[in-house]
C-alpha positions as a Markdown table, in Angstrom:
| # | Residue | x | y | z |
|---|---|---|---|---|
| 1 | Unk | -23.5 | 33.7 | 7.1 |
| 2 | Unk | -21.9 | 36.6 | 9.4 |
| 3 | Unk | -21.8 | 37.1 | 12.9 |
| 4 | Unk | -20.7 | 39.9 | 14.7 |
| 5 | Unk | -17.9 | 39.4 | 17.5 |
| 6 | Unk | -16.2 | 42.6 | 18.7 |
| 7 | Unk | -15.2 | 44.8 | 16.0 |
| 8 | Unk | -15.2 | 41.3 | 13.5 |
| 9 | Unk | -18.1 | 40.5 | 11.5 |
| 10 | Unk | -16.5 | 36.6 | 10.8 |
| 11 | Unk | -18.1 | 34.8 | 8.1 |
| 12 | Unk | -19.3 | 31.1 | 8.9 |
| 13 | Unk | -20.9 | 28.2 | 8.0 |
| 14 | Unk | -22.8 | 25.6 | 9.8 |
| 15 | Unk | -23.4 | 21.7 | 9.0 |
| 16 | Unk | -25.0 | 18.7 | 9.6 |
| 17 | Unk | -26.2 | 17.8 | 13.4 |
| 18 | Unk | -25.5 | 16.4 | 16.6 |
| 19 | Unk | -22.8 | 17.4 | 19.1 |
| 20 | Unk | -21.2 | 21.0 | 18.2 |
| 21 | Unk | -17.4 | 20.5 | 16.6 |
| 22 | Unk | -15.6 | 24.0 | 15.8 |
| 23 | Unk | -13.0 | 23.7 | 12.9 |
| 24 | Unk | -10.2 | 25.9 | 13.6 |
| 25 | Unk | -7.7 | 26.0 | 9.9 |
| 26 | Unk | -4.4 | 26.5 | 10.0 |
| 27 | Unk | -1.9 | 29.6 | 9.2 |
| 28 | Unk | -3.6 | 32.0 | 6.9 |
| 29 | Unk | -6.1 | 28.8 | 5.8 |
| 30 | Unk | -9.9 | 30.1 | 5.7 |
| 31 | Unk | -13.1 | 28.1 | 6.4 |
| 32 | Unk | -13.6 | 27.0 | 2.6 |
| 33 | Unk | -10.0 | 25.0 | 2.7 |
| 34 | Unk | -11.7 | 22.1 | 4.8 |
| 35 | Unk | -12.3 | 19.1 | 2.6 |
| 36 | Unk | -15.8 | 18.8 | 1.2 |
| 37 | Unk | -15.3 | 15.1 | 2.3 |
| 38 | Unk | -14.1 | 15.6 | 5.4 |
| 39 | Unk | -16.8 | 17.9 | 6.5 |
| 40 | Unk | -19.9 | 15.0 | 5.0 |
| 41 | Unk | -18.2 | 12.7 | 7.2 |
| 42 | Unk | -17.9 | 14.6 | 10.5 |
| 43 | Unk | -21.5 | 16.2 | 9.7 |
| 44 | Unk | -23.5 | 12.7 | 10.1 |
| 45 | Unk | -23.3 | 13.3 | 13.9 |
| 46 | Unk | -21.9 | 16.6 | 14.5 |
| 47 | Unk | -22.8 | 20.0 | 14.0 |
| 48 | Unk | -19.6 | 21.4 | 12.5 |
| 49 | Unk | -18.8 | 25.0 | 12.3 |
| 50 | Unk | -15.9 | 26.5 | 10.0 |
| 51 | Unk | -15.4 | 29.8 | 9.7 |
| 52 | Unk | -12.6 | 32.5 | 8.4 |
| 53 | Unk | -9.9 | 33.8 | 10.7 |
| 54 | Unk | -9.7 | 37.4 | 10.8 |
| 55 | Unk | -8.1 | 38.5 | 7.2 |
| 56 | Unk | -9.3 | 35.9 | 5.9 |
| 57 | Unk | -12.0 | 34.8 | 3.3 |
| 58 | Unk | -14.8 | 36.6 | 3.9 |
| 59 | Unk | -14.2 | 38.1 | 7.2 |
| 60 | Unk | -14.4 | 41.4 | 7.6 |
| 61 | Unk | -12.7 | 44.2 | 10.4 |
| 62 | Unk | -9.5 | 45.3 | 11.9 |
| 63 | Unk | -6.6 | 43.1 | 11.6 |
| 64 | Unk | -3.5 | 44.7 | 12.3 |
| 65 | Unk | -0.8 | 42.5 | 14.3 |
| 66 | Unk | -2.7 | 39.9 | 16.2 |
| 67 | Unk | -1.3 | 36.4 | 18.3 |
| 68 | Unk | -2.8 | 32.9 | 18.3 |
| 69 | Unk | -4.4 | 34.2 | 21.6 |
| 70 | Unk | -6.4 | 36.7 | 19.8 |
| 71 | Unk | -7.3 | 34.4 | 17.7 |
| 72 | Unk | -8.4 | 32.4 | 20.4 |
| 73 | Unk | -10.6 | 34.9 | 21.6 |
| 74 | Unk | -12.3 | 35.5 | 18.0 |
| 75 | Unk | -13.4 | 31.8 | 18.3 |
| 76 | Unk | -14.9 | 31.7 | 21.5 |
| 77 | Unk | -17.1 | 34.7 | 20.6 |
| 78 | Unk | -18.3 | 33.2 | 17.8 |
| 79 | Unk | -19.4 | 30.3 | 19.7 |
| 80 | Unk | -21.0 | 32.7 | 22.0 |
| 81 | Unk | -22.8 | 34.7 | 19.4 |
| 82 | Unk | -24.1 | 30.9 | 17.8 |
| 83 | Unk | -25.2 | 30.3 | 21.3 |
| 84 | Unk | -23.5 | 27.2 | 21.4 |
| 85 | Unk | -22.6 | 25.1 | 24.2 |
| 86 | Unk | -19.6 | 23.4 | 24.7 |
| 87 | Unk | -17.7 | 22.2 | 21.7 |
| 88 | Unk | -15.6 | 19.8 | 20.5 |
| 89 | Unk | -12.4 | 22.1 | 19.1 |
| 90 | Unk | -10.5 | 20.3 | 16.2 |
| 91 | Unk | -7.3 | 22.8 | 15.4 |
| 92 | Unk | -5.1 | 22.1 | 12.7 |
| 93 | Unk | -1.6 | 23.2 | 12.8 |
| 94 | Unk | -1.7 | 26.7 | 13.8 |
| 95 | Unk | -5.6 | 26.1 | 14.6 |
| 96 | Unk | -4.4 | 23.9 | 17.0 |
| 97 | Unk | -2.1 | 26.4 | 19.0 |
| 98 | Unk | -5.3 | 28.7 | 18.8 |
| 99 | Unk | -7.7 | 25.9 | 20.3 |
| 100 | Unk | -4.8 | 25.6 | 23.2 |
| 101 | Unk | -5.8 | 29.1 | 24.2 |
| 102 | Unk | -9.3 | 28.4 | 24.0 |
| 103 | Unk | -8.8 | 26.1 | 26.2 |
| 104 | Unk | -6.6 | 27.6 | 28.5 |
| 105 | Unk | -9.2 | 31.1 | 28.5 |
| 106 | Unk | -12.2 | 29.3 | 28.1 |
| 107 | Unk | -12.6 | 25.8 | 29.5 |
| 108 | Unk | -15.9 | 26.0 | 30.0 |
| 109 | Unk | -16.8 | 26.4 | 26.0 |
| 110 | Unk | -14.2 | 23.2 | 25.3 |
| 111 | Unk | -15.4 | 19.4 | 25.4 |
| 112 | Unk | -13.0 | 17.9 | 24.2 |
| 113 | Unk | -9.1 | 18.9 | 21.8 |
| 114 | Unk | -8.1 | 17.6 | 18.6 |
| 115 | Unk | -5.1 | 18.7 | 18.3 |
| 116 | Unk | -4.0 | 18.0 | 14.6 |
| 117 | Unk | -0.3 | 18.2 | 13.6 |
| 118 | Unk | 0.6 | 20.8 | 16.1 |
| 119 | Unk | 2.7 | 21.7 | 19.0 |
| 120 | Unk | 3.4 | 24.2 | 21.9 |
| 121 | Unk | 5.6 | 26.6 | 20.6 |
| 122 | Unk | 9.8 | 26.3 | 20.6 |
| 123 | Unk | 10.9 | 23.0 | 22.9 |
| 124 | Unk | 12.5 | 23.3 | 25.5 |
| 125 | Unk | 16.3 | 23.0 | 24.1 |
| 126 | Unk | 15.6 | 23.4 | 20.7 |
| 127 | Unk | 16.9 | 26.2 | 18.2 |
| 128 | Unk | 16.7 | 27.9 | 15.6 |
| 129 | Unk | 13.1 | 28.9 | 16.1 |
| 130 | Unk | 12.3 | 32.4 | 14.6 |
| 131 | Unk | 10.0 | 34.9 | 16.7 |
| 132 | Unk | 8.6 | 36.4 | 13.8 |
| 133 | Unk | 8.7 | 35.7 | 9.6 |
| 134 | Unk | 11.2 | 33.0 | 8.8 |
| 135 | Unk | 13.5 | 33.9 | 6.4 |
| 136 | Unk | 13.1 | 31.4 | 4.4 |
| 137 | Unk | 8.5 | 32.0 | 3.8 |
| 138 | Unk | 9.9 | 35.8 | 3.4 |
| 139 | Unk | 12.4 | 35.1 | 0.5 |
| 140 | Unk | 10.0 | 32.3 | -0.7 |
| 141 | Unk | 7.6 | 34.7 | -1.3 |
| 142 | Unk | 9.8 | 37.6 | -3.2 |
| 143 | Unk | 11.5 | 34.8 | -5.0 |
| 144 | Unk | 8.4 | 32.6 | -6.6 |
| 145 | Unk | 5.8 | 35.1 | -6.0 |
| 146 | Unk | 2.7 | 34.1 | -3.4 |
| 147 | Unk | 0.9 | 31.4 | -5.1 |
| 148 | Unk | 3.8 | 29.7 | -6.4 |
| 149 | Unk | 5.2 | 29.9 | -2.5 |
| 150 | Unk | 2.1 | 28.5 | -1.4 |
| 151 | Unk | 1.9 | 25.5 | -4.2 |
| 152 | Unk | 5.4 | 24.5 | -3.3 |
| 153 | Unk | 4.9 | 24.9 | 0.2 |
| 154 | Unk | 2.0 | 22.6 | 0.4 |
| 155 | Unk | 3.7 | 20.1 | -2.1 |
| 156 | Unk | 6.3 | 19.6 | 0.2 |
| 157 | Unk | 4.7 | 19.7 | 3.5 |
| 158 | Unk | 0.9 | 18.6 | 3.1 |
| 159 | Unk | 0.1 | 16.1 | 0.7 |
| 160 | Unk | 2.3 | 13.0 | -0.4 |
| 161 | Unk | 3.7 | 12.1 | -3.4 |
| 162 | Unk | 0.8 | 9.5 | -4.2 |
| 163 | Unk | -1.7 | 12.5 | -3.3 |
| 164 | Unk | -3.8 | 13.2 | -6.6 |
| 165 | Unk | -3.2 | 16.0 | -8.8 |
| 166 | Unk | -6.5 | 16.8 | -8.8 |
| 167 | Unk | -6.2 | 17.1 | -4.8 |
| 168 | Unk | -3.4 | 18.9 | -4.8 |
| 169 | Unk | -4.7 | 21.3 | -7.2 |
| 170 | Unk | -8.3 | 21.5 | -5.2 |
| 171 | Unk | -6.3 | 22.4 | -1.9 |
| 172 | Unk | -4.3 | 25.4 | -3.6 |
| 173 | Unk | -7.3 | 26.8 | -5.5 |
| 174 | Unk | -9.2 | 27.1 | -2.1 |
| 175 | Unk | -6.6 | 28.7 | -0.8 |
| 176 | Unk | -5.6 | 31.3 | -3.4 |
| 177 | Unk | -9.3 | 32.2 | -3.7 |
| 178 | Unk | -9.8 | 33.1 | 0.0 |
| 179 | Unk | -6.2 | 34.4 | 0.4 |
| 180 | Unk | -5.4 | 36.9 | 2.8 |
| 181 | Unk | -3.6 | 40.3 | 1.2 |
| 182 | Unk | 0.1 | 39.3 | 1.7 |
| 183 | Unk | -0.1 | 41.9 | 5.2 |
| 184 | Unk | -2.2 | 39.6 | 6.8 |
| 185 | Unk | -0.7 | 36.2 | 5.3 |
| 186 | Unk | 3.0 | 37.6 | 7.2 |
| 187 | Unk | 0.9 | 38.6 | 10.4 |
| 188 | Unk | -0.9 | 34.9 | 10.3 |
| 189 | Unk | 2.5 | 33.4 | 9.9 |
| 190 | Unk | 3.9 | 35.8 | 12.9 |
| 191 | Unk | 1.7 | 34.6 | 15.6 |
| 192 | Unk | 2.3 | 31.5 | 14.9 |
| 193 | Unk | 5.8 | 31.4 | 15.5 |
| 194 | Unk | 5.2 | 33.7 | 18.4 |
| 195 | Unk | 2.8 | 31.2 | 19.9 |
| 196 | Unk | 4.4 | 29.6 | 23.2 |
| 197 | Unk | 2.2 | 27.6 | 25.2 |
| 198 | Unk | 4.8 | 24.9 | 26.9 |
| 199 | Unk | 4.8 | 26.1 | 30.5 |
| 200 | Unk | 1.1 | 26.4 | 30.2 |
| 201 | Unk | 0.1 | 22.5 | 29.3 |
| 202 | Unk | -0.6 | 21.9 | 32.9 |
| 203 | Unk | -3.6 | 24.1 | 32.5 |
| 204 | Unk | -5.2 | 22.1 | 29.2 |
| 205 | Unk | -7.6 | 19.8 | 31.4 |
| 206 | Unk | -9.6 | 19.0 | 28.5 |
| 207 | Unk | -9.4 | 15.9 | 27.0 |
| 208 | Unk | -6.8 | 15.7 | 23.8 |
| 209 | Unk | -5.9 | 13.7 | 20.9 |
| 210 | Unk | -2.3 | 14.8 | 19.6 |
| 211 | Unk | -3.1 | 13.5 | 16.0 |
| 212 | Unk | 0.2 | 13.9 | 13.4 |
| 213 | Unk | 0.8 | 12.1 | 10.3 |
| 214 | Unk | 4.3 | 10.0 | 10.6 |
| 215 | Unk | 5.6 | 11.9 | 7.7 |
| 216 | Unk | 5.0 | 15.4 | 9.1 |
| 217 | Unk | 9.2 | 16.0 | 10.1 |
| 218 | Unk | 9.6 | 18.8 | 7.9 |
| 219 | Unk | 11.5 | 21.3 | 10.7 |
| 220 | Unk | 10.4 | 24.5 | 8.5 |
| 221 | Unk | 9.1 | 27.2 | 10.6 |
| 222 | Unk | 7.9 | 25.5 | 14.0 |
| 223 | Unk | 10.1 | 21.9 | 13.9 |
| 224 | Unk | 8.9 | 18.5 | 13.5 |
| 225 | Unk | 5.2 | 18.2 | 13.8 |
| 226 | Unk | 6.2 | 14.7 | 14.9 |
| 227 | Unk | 7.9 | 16.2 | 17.8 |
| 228 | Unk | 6.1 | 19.1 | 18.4 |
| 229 | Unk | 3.1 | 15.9 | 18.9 |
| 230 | Unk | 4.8 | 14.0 | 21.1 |
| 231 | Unk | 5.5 | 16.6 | 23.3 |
| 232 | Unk | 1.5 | 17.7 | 23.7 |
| 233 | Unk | 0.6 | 13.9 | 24.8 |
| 234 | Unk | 3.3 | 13.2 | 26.7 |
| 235 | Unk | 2.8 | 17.1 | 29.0 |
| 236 | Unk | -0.8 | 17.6 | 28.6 |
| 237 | Unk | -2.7 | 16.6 | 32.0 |
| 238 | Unk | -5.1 | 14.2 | 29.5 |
| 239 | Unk | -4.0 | 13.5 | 26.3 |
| 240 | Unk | -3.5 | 10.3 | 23.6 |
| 241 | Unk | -1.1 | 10.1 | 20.7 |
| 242 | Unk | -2.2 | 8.9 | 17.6 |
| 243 | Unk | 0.1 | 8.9 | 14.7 |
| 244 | Unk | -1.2 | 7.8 | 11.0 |
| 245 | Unk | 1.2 | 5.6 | 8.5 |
| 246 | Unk | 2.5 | 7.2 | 5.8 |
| 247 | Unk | 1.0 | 10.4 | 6.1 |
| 248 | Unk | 2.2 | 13.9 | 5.8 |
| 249 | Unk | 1.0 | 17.5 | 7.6 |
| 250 | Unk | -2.4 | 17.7 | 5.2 |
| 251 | Unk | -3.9 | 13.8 | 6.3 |
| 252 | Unk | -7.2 | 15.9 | 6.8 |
| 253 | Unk | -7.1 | 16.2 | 3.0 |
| 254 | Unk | -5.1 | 13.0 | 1.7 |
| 255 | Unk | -7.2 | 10.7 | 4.1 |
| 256 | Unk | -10.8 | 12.3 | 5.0 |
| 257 | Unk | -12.3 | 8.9 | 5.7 |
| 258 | Unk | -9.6 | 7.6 | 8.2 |
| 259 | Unk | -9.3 | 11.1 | 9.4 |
| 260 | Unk | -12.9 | 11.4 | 10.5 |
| 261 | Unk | -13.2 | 7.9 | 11.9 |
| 262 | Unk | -10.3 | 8.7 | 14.5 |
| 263 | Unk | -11.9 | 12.2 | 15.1 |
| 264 | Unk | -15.9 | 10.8 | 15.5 |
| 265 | Unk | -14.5 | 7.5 | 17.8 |
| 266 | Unk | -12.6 | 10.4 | 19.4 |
| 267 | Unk | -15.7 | 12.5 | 20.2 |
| 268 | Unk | -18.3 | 9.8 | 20.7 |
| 269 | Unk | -16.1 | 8.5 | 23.5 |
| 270 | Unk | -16.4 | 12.2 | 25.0 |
């Protein structure tokens, strides 16, 4: 299914019933990358909506050099055009920088935040945090080629090593066939390292749960999701901190059932 929202006509899909919960995927990531599993579970009392960031998937319009704010703003008009009230936002990773500006621009469409394995933008005192491409995706890409960037990137970052190959597999396969055009994969990666949030937490009234594997400490691109974690719960106005054993920066995928049960006691309680 389409719908129109400025010059976008953002391709969506619409489960199961019950309170509305807005999936928001990660850097590049389209609506198709959620876990089948994942999205049964959440469904039985929610009615979740994924879509496809702009250059992504199916999505169609302008792209062109865009910031999680944008972003931001394409999400909110979808929920207008649904005509749905206020939702739950669950953001993963860079989704969950672009659900901090929904929030921050449009409190009054956001319930409640989960805010999975994300952060605010460079700490305060940290460095080495790149405003733009990181070298290392850059020569990653020219040196393996884009699919074999991306297989080794989630391999090291998402899934542990007792993840199934089949998993593993499923995850880059849904990827690679709703990839952005390398153009749009670099600008996806761009806002997301230009995102910067931390003098703004004050104004995240909503609700939050900063949920972040243990394992997620890889300091590629935007630090320690670990970190970057503890930082939302311990700055924003109303936030919890749950971190899962053992798990890595794709627990959505590796753990759908435990994943949902934190998210659906999450949202039941608001």
């Amino acid at each position: 299914m389409f719908a129109s929202v400025g010059d976008l006509q953002v391709s969506y899909e619409v489960t199961g019933s019950g309170a509305p919960l807005l999936l928001v995927a990660g850097t590049a990531y389209s609506g198709s990358t959620w876990y089948p599993a994942l999205l049964q579970d959440l469904a039985r009392d929610h009615t979740v909506v994924t879509y496809d960031h702009r250059g992504t998937g199916r999505t169609t319009g302008p792209t062109g050099a865009f910031s999680t704010r944008d972003l931001a703003a394409d999400a909110v008009g979808l929920l207008d055009a649904l005509g749905l009230g206020r939702a739950h936002v669950l953001g993963h990773s860079m989704g969950g920088r672009v659900a901090q500006w929904m929030a921050i621009d449009a409190p009054e469409r956001v319930r409640s935040l989960i805010l999975a394995a994300t952060g605010p933008g460079p700490l305060p005192g940290s460095q080495g945090h790149t405003a733009g491409v990181p070298v290392r995706v850059a020569a990653g890409m020219v040196e393996h080629g884009y699919k074999e960037f991306l297989r080794r990137t989630q391999r090291e970052t998402f899934l542990t090593e007792r993840a199934p190959a089949e998993l593993v597999e499923w995850l880059l396969e849904a990827f690679w066939e709703s990839r952005p055009s390398v153009t749009d994969y670099f600008q996806h990666v761009a806002a997301r390292q230009q995102h910067d949030t931390v003098a703004l937490l004050d104004r995240i009234v909503q609700p939050a749960l900063c949920l972040v594997g243990s394992e997620d400490t890889t300091r590629h691109g935007t630090g320690s999701h670990v970190e970057q974690s503890e930082y939302l719960a311990a700055h924003l106005p109303d936030a919890v901190l749950e971190v899962l054993p053992g798990l890595k920066h794709g627990y959505l995928w590796e753990a759908p059932e435990l994943t949902a049960q934190h998210i659906r006691e999450w949202t039941g309680r608001h």
